[in-house]
KEGUKE-648456 format. One record per residue: residue number from 0; residue in three letters; chain; x, y, z negated of N, C-alpha, C in turn. Coordinates in pm, whole numbers, m for minus. Atoms other than C-alpha are relative to their C-alpha. Last residue first. Example, Ala and Ser with C-alpha at 12.3 -4.5 7.8 and 13.67 -1.06 7.14 Angstrom:
BEGIN
[site 1,"Ser","A",[m82,m119,6],[1367,m106,m714],[m77,109,m73]]
[site 0,"Ala","A",[89,m119,0],[1230,m450,m780],[90,120,0]]
***
This chain:
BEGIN
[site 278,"Unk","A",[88,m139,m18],[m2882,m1013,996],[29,82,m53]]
[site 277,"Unk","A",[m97,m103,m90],[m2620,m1270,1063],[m91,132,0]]
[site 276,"Unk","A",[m123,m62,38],[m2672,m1507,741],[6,88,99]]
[site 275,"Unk","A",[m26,m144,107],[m3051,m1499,861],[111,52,m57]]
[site 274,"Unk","A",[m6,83,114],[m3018,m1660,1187],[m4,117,m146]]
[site 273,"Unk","A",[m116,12,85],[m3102,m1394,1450],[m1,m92,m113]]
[site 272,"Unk","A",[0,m124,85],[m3365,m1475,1707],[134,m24,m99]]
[site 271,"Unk","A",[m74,m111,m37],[m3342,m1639,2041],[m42,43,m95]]
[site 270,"Unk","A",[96,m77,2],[m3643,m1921,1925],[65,151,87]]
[site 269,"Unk","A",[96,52,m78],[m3403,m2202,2014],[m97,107,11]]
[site 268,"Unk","A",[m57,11,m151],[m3115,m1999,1839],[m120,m75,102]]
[site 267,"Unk","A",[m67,m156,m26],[m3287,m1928,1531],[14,24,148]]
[site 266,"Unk","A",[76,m75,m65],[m3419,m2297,1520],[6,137,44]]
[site 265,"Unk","A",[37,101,m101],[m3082,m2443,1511],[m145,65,67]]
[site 264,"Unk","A",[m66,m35,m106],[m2952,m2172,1266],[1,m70,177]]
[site 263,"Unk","A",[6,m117,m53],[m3217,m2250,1045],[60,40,110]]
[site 262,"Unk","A",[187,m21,m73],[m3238,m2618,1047],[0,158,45]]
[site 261,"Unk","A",[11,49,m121],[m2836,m2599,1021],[m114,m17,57]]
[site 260,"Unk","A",[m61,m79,m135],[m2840,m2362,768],[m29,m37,114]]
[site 259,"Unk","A",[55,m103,m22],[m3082,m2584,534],[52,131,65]]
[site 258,"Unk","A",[4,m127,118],[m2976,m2890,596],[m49,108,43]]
[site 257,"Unk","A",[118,15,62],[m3095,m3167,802],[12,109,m89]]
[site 256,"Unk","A",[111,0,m110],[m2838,m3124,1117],[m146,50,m107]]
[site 255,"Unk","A",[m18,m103,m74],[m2519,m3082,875],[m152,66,93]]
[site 254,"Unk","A",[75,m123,126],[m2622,m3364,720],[6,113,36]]
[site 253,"Unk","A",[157,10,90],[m2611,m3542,1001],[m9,69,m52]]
[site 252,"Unk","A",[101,m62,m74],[m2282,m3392,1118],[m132,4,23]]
[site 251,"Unk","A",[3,m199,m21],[m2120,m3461,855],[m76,57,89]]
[site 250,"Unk","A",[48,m49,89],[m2244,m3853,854],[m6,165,m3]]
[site 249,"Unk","A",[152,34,m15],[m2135,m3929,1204],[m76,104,m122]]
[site 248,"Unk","A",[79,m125,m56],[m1821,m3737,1074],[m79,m4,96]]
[site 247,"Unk","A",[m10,m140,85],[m1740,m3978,818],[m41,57,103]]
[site 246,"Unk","A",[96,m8,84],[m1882,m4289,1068],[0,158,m138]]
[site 245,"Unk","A",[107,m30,m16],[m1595,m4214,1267],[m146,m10,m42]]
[site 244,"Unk","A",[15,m158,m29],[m1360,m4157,1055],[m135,15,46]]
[site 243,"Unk","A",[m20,m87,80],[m1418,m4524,943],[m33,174,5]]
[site 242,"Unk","A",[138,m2,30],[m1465,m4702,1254],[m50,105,m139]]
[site 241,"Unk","A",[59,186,m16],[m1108,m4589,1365],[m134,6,m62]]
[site 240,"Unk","A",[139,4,m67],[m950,m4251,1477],[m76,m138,7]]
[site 239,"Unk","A",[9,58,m141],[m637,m4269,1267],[m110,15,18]]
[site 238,"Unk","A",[68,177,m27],[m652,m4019,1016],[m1,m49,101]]
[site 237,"Unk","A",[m92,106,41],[m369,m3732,973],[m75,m160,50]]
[site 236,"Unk","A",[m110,17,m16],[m645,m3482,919],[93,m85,m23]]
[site 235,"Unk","A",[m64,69,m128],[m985,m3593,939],[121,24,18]]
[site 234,"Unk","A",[67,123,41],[m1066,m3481,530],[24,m61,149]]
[site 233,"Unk","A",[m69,102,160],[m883,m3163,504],[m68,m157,46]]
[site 232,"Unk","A",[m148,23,m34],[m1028,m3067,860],[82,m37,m94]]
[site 231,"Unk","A",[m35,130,m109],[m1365,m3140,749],[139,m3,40]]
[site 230,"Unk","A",[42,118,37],[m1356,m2922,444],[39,m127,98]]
[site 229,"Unk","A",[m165,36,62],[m1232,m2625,622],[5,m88,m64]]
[site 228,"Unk","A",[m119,m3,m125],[m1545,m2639,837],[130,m36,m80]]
[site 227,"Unk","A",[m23,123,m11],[m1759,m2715,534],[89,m38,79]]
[site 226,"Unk","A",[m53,111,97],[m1711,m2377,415],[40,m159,37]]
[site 225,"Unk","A",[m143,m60,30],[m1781,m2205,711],[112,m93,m95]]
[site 224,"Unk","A",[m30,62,m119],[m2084,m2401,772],[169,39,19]]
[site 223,"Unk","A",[m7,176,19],[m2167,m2322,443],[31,m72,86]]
[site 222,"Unk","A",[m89,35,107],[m2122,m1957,490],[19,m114,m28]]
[site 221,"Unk","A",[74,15,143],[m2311,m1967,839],[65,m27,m117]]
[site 220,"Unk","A",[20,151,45],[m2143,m1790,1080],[m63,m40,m96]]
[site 219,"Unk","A",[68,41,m88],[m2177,m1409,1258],[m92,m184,m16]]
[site 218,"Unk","A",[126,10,59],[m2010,m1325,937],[m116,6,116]]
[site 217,"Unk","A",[15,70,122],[m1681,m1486,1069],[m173,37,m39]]
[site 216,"Unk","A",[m4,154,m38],[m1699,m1340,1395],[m39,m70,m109]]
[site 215,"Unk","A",[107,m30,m124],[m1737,m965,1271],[m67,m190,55]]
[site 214,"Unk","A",[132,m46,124],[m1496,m1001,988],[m140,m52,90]]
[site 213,"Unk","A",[36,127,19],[m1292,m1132,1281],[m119,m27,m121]]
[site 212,"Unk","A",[38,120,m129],[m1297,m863,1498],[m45,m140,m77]]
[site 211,"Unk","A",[84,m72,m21],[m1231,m615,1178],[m118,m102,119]]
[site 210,"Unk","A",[150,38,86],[m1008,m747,1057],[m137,8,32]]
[site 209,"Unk","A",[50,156,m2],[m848,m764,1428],[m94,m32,m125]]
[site 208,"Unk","A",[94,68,m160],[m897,m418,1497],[15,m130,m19]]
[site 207,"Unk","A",[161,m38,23],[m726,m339,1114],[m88,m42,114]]
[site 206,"Unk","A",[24,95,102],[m405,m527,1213],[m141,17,m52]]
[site 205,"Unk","A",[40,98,m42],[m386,m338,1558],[m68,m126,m133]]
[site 204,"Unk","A",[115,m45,m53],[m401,m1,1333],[m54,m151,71]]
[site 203,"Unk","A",[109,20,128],[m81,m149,1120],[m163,40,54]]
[site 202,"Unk","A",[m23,m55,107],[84,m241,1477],[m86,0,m137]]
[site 201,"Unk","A",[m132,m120,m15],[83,m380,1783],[60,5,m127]]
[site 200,"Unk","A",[72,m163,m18],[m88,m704,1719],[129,62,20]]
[site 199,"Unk","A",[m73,m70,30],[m17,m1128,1700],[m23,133,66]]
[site 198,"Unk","A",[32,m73,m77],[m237,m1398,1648],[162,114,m21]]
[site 197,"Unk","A",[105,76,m58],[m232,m1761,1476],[16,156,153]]
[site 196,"Unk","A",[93,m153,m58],[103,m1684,1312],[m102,m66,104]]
[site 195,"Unk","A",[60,m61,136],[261,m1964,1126],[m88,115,2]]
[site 194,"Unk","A",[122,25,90],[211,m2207,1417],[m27,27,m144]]
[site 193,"Unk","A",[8,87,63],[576,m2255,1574],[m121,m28,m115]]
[site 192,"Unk","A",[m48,73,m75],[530,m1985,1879],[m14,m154,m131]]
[site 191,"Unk","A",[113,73,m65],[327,m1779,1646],[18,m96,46]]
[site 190,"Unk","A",[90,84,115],[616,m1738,1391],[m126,m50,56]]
[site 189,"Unk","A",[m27,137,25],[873,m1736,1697],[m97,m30,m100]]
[site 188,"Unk","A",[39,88,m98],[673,m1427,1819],[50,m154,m52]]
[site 187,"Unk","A",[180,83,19],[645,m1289,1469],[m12,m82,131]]
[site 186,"Unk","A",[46,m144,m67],[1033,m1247,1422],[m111,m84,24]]
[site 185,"Unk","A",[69,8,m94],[1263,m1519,1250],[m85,80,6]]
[site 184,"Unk","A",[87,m86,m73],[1548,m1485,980],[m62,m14,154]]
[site 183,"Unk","A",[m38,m76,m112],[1718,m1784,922],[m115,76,16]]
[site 182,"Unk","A",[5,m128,90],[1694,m1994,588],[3,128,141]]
[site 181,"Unk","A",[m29,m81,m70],[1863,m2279,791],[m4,163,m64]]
[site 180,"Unk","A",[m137,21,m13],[1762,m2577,573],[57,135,73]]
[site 179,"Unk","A",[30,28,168],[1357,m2451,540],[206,33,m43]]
[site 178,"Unk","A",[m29,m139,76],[1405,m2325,882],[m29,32,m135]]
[site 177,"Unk","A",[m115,m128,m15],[1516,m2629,1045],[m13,131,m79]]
[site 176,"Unk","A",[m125,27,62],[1332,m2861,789],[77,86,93]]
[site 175,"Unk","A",[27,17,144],[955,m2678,842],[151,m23,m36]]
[site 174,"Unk","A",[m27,m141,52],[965,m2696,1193],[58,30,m133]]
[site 173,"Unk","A",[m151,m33,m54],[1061,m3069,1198],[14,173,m5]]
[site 172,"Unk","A",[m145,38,127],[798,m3120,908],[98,40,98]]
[site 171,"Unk","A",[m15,140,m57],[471,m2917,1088],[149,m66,m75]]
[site 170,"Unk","A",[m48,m5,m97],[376,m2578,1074],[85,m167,80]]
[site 169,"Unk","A",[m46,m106,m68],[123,m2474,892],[74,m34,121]]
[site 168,"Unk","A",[166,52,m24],[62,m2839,664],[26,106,152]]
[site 167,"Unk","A",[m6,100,m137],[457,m2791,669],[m133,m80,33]]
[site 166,"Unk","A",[m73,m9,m118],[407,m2440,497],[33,m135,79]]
[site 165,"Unk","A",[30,m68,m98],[136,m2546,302],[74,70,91]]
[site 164,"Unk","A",[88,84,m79],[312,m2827,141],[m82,121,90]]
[site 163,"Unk","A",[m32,93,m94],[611,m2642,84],[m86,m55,47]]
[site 162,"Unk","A",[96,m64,m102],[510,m2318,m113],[13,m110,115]]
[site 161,"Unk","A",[108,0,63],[645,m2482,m479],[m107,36,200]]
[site 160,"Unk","A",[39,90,89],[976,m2607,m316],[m170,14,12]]
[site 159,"Unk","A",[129,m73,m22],[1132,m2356,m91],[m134,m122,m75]]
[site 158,"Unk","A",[100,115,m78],[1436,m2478,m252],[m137,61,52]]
[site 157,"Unk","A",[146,80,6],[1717,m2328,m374],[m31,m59,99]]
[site 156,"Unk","A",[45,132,70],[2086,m2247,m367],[m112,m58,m38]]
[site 155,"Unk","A",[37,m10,103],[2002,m1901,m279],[97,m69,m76]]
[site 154,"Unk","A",[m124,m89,44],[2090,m1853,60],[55,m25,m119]]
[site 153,"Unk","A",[m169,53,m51],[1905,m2188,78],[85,93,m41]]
[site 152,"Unk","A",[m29,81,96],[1539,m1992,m61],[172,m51,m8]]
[site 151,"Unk","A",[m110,m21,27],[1529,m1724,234],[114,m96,m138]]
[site 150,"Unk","A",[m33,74,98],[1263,m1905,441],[118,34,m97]]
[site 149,"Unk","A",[m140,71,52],[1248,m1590,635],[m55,m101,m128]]
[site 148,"Unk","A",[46,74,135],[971,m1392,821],[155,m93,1]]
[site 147,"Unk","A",[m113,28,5],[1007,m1020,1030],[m55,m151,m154]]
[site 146,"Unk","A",[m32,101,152],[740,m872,1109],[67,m72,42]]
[site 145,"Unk","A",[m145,m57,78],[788,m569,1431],[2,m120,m123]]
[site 144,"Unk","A",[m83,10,m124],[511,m729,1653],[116,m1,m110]]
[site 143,"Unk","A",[m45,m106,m122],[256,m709,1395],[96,m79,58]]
[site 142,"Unk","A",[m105,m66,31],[123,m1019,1203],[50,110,105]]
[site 141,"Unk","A",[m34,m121,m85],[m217,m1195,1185],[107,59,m31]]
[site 140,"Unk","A",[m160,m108,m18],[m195,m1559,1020],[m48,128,87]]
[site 139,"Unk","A",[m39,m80,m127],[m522,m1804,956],[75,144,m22]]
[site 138,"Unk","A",[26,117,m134],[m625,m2065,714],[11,81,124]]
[site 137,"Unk","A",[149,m10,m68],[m454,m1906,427],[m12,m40,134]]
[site 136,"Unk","A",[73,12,110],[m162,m2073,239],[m145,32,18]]
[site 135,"Unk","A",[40,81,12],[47,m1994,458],[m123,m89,1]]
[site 134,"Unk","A",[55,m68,m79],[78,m1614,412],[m55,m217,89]]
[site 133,"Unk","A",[190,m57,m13],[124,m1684,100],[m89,m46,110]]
[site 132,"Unk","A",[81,69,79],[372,m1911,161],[m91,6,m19]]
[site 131,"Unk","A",[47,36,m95],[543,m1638,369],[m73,m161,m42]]
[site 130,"Unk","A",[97,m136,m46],[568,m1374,31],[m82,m88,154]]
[site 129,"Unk","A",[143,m12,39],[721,m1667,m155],[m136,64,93]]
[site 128,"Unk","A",[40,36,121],[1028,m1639,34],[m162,m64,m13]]
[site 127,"Unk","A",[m165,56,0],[1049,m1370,281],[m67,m73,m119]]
[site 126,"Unk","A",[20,124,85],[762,m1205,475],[81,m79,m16]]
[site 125,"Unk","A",[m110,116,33],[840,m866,604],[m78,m81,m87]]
[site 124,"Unk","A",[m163,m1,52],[665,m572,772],[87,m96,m20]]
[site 123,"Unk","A",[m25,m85,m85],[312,m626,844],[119,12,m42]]
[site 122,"Unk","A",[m172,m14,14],[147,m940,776],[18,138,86]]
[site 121,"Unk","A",[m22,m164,m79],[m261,m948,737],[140,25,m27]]
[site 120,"Unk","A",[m140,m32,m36],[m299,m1337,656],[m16,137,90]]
[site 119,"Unk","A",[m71,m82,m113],[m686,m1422,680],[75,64,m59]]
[site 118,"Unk","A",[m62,m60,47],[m904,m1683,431],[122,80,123]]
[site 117,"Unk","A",[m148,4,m92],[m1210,m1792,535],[77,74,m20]]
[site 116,"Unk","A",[m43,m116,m115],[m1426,m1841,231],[91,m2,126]]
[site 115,"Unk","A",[118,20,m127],[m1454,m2137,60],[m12,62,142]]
[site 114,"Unk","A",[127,m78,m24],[m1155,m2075,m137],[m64,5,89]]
[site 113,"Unk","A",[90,44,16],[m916,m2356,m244],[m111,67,36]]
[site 112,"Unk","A",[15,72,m123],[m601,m2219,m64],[m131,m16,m20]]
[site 111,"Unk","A",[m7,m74,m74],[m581,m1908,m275],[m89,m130,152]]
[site 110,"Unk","A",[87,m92,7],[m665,m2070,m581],[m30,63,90]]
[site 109,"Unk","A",[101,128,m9],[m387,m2358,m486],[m101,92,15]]
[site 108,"Unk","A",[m1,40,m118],[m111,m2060,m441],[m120,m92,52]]
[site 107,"Unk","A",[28,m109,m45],[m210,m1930,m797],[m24,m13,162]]
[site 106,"Unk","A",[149,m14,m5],[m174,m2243,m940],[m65,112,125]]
[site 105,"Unk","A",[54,113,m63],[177,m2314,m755],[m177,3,m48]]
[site 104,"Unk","A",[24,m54,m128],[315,m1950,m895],[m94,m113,143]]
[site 103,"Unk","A",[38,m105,m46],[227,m2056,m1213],[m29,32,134]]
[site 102,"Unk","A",[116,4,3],[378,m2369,m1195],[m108,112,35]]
[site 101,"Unk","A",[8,m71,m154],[667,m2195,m1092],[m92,m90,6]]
[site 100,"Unk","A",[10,m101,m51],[702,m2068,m1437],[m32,m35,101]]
[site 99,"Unk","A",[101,m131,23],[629,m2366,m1586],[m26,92,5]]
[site 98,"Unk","A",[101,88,m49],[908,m2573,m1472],[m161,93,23]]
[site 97,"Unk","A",[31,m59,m164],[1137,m2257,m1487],[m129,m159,62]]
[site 96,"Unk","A",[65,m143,m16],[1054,m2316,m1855],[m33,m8,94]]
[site 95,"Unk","A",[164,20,m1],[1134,m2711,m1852],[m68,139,m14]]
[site 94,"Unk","A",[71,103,m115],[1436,m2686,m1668],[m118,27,m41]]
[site 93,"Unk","A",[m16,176,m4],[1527,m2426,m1934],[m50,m19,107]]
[site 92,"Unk","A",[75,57,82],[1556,m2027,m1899],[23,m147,55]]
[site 91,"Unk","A",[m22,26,150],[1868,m1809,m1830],[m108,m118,m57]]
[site 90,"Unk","A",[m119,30,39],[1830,m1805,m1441],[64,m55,m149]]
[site 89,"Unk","A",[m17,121,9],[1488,m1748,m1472],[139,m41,33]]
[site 88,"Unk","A",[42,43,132],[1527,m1414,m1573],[5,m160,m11]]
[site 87,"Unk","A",[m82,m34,141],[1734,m1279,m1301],[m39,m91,m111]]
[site 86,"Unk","A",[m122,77,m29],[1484,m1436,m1052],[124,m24,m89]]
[site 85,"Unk","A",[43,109,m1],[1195,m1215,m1181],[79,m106,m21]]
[site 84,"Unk","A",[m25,m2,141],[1445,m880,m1196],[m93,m185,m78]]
[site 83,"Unk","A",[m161,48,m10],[1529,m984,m795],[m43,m8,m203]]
[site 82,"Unk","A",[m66,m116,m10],[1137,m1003,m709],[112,m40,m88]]
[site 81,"Unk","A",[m14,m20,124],[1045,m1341,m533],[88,151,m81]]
[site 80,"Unk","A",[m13,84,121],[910,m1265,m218],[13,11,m127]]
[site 79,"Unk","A",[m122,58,22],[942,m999,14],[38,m93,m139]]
[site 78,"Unk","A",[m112,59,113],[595,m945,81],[140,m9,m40]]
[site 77,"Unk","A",[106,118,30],[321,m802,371],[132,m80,m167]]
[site 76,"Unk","A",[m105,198,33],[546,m509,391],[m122,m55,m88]]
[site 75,"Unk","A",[m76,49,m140],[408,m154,515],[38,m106,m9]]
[site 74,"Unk","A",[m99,m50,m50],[306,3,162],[67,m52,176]]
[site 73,"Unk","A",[73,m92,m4],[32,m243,26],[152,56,47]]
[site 72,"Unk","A",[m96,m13,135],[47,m620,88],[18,210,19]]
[site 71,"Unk","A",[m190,m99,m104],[m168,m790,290],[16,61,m164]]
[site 70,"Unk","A",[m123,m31,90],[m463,m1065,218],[79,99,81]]
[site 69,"Unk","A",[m97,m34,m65],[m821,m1090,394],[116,9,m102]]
[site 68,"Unk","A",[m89,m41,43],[m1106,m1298,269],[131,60,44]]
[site 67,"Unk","A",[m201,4,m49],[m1352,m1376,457],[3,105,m97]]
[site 66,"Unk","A",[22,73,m152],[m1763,m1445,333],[134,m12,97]]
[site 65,"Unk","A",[m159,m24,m40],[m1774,m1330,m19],[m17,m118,113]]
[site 64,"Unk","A",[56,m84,m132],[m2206,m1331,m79],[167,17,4]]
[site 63,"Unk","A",[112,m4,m86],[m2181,m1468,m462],[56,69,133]]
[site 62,"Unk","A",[102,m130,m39],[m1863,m1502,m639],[m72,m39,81]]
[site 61,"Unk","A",[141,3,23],[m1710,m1809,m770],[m109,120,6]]
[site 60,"Unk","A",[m12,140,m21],[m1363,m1853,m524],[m147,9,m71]]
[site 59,"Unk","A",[82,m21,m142],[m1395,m1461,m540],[m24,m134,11]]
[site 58,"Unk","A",[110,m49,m1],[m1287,m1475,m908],[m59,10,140]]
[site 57,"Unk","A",[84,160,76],[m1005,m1806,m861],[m162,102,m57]]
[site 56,"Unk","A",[46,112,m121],[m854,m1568,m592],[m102,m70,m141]]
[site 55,"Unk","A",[47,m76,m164],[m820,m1207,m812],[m69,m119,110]]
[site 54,"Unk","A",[153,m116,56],[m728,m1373,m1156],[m109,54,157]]
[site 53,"Unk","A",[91,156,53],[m438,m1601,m925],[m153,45,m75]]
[site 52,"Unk","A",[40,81,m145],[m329,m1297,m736],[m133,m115,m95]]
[site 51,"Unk","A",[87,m83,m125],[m310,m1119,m1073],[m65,m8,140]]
[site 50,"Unk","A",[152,67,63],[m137,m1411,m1235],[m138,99,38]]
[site 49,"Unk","A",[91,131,14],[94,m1358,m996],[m83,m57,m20]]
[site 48,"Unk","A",[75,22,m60],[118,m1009,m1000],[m15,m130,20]]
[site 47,"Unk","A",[91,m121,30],[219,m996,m1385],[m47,m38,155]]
[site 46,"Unk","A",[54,62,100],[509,m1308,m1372],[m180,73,61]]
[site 45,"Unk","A",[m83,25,96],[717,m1152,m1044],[m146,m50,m95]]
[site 44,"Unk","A",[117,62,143],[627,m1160,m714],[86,38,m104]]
[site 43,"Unk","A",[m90,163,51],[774,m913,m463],[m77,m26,m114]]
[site 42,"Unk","A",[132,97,38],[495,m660,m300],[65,m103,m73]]
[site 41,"Unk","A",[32,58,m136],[778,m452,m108],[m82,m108,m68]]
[site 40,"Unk","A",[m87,78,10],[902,m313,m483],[m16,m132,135]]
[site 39,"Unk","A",[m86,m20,56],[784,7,m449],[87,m128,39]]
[site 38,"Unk","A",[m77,m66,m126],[541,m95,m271],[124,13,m4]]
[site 37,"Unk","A",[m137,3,93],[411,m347,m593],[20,56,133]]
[site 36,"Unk","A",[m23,m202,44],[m25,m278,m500],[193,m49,m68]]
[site 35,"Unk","A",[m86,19,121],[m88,m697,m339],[52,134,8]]
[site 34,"Unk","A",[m84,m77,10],[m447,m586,m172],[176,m42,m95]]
[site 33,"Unk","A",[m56,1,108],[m714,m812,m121],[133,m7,m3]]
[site 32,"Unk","A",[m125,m31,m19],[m968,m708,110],[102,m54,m149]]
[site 31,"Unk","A",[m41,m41,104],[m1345,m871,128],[175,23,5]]
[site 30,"Unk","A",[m160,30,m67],[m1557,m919,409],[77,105,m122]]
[site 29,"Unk","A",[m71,139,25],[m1895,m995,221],[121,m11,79]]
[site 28,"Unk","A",[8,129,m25],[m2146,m791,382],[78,m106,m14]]
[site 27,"Unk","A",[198,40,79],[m2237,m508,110],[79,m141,65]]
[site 26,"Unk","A",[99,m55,m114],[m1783,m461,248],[m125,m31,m90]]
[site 25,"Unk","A",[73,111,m81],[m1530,m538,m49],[m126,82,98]]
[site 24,"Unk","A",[75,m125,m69],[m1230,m382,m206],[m86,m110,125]]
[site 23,"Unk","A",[101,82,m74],[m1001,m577,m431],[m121,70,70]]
[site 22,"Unk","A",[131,m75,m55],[m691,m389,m517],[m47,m129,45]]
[site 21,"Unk","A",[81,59,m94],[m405,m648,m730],[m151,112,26]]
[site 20,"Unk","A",[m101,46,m80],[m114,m448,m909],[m35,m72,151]]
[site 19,"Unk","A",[m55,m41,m118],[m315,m206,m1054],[65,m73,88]]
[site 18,"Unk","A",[m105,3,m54],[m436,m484,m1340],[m6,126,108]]
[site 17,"Unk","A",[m105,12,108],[m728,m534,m1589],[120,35,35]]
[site 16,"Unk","A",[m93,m93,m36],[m972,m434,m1362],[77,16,m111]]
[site 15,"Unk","A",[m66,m40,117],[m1164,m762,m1374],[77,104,18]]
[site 14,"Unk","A",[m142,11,m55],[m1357,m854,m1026],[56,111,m162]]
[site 13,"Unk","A",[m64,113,31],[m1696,m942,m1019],[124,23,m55]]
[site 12,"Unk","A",[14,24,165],[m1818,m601,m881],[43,m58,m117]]
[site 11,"Unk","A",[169,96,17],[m1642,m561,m596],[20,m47,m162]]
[site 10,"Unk","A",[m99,126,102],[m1490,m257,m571],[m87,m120,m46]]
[site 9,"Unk","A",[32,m44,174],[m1712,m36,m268],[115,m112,m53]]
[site 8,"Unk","A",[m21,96,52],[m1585,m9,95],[m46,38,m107]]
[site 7,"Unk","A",[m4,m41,147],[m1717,183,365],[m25,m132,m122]]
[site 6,"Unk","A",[142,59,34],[m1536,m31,658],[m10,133,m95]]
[site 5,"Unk","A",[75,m181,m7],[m1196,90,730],[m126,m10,46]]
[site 4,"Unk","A",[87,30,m135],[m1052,m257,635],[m90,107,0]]
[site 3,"Unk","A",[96,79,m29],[m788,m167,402],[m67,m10,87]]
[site 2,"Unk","A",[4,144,m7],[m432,m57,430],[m132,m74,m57]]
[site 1,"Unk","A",[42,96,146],[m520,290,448],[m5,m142,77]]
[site 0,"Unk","A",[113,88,m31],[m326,502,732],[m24,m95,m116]]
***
């Protein structure tokens, strides 16, 4: 079974084919797949897909008509983190190398978060490491039954360091320090149960019925409305509820009212006809 969204897909245009490592495969309507290709090696990072993720997010981040974004990982496993010959290497290099190596992996993670788009977590196999950071990192989790996720950093002597703020944005700080400290393999019900998994499927077929559901949902919305959505929740999170907030999303929702989605999609619906993003 093909790990994309069994749409007919074309390569989207935009998109540099400098690499195998990252597939990008997109619907006319803007639900776009993006593939980490290391099977072999269960998708683990090392230098090359990194900057391949990062090439891959920071080009859809300025593309036209990209409306969700989906991530998975190719062969049956959504990730297993950092790969072992990766790890090896930094061992030998300075503080201030491995500084700048996991920079890297922290741009790349930002690129991912920063995109307008709605971004959707397709887990199937294993997320360890890095690989559940990712999965983080976007604003909503699908995982089979059978995935399997691990903070495995501790075994290590590490740190889950660079993927930390979106994992305790995800899941919260007391989550976050037992199984940051703990390192303990956990299964997709506990990852829903503590808010790294939003949904959870049979299998690799259930994973496609939900792209598919949500593709569907998503481009039912207005891209800017989309956008702004993940906007507002950056910007009310954490705040006390005082004159302040509320005047911020007085304002949002003004503007919201006078713009040019929201006139449309306002009259659309009063008239019963289709807005034009959904046609």
């Amino acid at each position: 079974m093909t790990n994309e969204i069994a749409h007919p897909l074309v390569e989207f245009p935009d998109v540099s084919a400098t690499s195998d490592l990252v597939h990008i495969h997109a619907t006319q309507a803007g639900a776009v797949t993006v593939t980490m290709n290391r099977p072999a090696r269960k998708n683990a990072f090392n230098d090359d897909l990194i900057s391949a993720l990062e090439e891959a997010f920071e080009t859809l981040k300025g593309a036209e008509g990209v409306r969700v974004v989906f991530v998975r990982g190719a062969g049956g496993t959504f990730s297993a983190g950092a790969d072992l010959d990766w790890m090896r290497a930094a061992v030998d290099r300075t503080e201030a190398d491995n500084r700048a190596d996991a920079m890297t992996l922290a741009k790349m993670l930002k690129a991912l978060y920063d995109l307008p788009a709605l971004t959707v977590a397709l887990v199937e196999g294993g997320a360890y490491g890095g690989g559940v950071g990712l999965a983080a990192c976007c604003d909503m989790a699908v995982a089979t039954r059978g995935a399997n996720f691990s903070f495995s950093e501790a075994r290590l002597g590490l740190i889950a360091a660079t993927i930390s703020p979106y994992v305790v944005q995800a899941i919260g700080p007391r989550n976050a320090r037992a199984l940051f400290a703990s390192a303990r393999v956990f299964d997709a019900a506990y990852a829903e149960k503590v808010g790294l998994v939003n949904e959870i499927v049979a299998d690799a077929a259930g994973l496609n019925e939900a792209a598919h559901r949500i593709a569907r949902e998503i481009l039912a919305c207005a891209p800017g409305a989309v956008e702004a959505s993940k906007r507002l929740v950056d910007e009310v999170a954490g705040r006390p509820i005082d004159r302040g907030l509320m005047e911020l999303t007085a304002h949002r929702i003004a503007a919201a009212r006078v713009g040019e989605e929201g006139q449309a999609g306002v009259r659309a619906f009063l008239s019963r006809q289709t807005p034009p993003w959904a046609q």
